[in-house]
C-alpha positions in Angstrom: -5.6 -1.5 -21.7 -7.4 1.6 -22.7 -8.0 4.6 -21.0 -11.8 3.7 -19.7 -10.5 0.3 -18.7 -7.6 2.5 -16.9 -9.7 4.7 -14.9 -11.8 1.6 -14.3 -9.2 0.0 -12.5 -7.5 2.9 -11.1 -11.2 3.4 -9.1 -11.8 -0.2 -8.2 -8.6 -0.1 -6.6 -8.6 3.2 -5.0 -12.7 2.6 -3.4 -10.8 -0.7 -2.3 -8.0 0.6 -0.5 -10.3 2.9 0.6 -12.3 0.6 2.4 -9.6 -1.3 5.0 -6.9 1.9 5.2 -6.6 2.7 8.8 -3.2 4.6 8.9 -4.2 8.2 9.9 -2.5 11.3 8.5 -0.7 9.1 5.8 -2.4 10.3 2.4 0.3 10.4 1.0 1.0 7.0 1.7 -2.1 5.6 0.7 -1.7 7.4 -2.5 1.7 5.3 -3.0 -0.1 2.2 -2.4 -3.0 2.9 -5.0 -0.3 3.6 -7.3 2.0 0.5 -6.5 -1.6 -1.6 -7.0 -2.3 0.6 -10.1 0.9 -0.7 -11.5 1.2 -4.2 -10.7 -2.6 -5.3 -10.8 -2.5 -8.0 -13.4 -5.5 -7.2 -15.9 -7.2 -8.7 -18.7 -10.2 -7.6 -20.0 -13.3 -10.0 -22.1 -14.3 -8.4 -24.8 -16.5 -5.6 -25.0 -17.0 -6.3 -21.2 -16.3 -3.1 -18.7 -15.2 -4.7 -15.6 -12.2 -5.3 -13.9 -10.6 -8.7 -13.8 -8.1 -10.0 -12.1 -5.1 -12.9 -13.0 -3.1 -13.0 -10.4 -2.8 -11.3 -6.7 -5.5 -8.7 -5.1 -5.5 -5.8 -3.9 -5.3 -6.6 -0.7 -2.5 -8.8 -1.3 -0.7 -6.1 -2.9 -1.0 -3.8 -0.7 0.7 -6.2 1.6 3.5 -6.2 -0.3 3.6 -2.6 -0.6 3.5 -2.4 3.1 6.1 -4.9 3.5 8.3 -3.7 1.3 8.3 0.3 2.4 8.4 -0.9 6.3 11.8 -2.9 6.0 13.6 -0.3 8.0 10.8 0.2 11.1 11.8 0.2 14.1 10.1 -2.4 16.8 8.8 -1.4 20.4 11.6 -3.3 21.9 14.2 -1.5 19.4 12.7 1.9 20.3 12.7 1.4 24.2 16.7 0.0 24.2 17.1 3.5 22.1 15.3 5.6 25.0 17.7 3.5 27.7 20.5 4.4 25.7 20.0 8.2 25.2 19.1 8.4 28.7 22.1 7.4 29.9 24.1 9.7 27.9 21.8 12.8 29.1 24.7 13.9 31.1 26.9 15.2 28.0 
């Protein structure tokens, strides 16, 4: 893929991340998931033809994945309130 079709793509996917990120104060993260697209966006280009094309998953499904994959280790609501029982009972130390 050449440079143009590069920066092409890199801007598709960016303006579309763009457009459904709601995690505030995360830049960095949404930075990580432009790249992660960036990187495993199947691509094939027609000819002559500028555009951006698709074989395989979206961006939206991608950055699924990429969600998925760096929450693994989250804790739930439930996990988090046994924690607070927990440390509360040991406050007397």
């Amino acid at each position: 893929m050449s440079c143009n079709n590069n920066d092409i793509l890199r801007e598709h996917i960016a303006e579309t991340v763009n457009s459904f990120w709601t995690i505030d104060n995360r830049e960095d993260l949404k930075k990580d998931c432009i790249e992660y697209c960036f990187e495993n966006y199947d691509f094939i280009s027609y000819g002559d033809h500028k555009g951006v094309y698709s074989t395989g998953k979206t961006i939206l499904d991608l950055s699924f994945k990429f969600l998925l994959e760096r929450s693994h280790d989250i804790l739930s609501e439930q996990q988090l309130e046994e924690m607070s029982g927990y440390y509360s009972k040991d406050e007397n130390y």
